[in-house]
C-alpha positions as CSV (number, residue, x, y, z in Angstrom):
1,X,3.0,-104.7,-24.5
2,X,3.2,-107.9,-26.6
3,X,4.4,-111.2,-24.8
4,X,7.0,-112.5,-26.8
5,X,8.4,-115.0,-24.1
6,X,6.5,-117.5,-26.5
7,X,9.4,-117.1,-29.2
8,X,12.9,-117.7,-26.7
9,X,13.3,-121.0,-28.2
10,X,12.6,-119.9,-31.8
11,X,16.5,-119.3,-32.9
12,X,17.9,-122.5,-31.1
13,X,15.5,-124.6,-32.6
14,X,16.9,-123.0,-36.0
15,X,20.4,-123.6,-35.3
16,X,19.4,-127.7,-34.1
17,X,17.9,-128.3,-37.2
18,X,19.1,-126.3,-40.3
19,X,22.5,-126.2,-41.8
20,X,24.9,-123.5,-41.2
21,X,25.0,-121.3,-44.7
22,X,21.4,-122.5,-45.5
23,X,19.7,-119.8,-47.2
24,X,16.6,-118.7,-44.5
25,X,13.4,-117.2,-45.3
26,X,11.5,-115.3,-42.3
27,X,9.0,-112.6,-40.9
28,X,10.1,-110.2,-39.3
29,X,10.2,-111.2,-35.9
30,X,12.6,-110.0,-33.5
31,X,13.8,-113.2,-32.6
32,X,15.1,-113.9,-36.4
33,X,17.3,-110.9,-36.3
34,X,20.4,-112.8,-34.8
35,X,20.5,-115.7,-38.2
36,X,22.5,-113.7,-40.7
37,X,25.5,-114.4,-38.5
38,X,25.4,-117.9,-40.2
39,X,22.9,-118.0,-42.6
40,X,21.9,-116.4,-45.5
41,X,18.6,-114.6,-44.2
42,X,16.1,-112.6,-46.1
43,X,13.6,-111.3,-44.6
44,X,9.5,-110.6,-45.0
45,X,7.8,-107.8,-43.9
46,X,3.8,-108.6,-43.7
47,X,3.2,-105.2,-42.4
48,X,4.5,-104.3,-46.5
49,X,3.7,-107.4,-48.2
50,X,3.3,-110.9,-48.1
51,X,5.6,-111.6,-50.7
52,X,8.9,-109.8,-52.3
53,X,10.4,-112.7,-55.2
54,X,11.5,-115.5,-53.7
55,X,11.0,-114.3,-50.2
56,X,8.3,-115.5,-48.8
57,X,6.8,-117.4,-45.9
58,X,3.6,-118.7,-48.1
59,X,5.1,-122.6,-48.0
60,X,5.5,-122.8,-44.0
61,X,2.1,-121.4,-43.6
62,X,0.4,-123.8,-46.1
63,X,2.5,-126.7,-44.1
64,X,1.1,-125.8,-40.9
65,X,-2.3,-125.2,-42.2
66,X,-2.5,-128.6,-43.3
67,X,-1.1,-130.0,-40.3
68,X,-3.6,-128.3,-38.2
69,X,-6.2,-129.2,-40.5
70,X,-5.1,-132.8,-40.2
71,X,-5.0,-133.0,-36.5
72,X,-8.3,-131.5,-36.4
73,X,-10.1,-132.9,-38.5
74,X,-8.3,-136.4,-39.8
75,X,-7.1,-137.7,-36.5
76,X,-9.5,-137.6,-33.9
77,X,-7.4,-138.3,-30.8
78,X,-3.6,-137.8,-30.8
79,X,-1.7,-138.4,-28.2
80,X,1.4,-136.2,-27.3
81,X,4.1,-139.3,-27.3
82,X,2.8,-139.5,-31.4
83,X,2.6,-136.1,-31.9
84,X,6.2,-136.4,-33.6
85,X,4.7,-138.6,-36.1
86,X,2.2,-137.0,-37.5
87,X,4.0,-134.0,-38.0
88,X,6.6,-136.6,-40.3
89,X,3.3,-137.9,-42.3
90,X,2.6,-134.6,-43.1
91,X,5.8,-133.8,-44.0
92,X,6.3,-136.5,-45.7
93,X,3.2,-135.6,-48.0
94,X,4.1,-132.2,-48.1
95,X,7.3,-132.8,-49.8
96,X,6.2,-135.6,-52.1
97,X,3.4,-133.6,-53.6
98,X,5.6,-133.0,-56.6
99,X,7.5,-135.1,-58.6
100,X,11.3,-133.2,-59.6
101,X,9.8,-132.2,-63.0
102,X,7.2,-130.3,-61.0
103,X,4.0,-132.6,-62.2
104,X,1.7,-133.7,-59.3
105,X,3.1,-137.0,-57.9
106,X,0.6,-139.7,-58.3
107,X,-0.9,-141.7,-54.8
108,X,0.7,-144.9,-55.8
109,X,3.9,-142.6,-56.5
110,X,3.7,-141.6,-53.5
111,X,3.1,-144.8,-52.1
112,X,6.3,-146.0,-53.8
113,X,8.5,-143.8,-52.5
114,X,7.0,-144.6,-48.8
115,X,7.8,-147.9,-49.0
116,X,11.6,-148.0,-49.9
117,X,12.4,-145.9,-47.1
118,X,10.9,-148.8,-44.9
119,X,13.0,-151.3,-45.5
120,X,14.9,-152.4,-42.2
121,X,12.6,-150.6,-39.9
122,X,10.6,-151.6,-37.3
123,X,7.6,-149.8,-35.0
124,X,6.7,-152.5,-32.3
125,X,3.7,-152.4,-30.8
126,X,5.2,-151.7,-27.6
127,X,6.4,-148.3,-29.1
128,X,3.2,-147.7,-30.7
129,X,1.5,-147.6,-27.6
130,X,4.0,-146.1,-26.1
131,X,4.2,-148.8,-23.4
132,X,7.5,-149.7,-23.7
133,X,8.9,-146.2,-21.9
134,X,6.3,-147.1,-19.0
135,X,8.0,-150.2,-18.7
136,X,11.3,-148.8,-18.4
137,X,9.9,-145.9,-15.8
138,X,8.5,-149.9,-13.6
139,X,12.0,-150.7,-12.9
């Protein structure tokens, strides 16, 4: 018998982070079959095929495949308490590989459109090393 105590958290996480009448592409795993309540769900089989016109989960997988690769491979060490941003760099380069025409977005592009969303924040080193929560926990 398969585990699936793995996926109890699956359809929570869905309803915390995706907007109610969202259209929502899945497998077919058990733990999906409660969305079409509020969303508009279509469903993959990969027992059938991998992909049936727009439905499809090729983009996800792509996304974590890069992710892993990145963590693996490009960042040598990371620690839990960044975890949250290196999933957000990938992201971020995940959804600026195009430009809205559909042409590859160039580096400096990319690099453009990095730094206006910076304006008026601030990473101190204190949260950067994740020392400023230890200080809190000292008191």
């Amino acid at each position: 018998m398969i585990d699936n105590s793995q996926y109890q958290n699956v359809v929570p996480a869905v309803y915390e982070n995706v907007e109610k009448g969202s259209h929502v592409y899945t497998d077919d795993l058990r733990s999906y079959f409660g969305l079409q309540a509020d969303y508009l769900h279509d469903v993959i089989n990969h027992t059938e095929a991998y992909v049936s016109g727009q439905i499809h989960t090729n983009g996800l997988e792509n996304f974590w495949s890069l992710l892993k690769r990145g963590l693996g491979g490009t960042y040598v060490a990371v620690e839990p308490f960044h975890l949250f941003r290196y999933v957000d760099e990938q992201a971020f380069r995940y959804n600026h590989r195009k430009n809205a025409d559909g042409s590859k977005m160039s580096e400096a592009d990319r690099f453009s459109s990095l730094c206006s969303q910076m304006v008026g924040r601030q990473l101190t080193y204190q949260q950067l090393t994740g020392k400023e929560e230890q200080k809190q926990d000292d008191f």
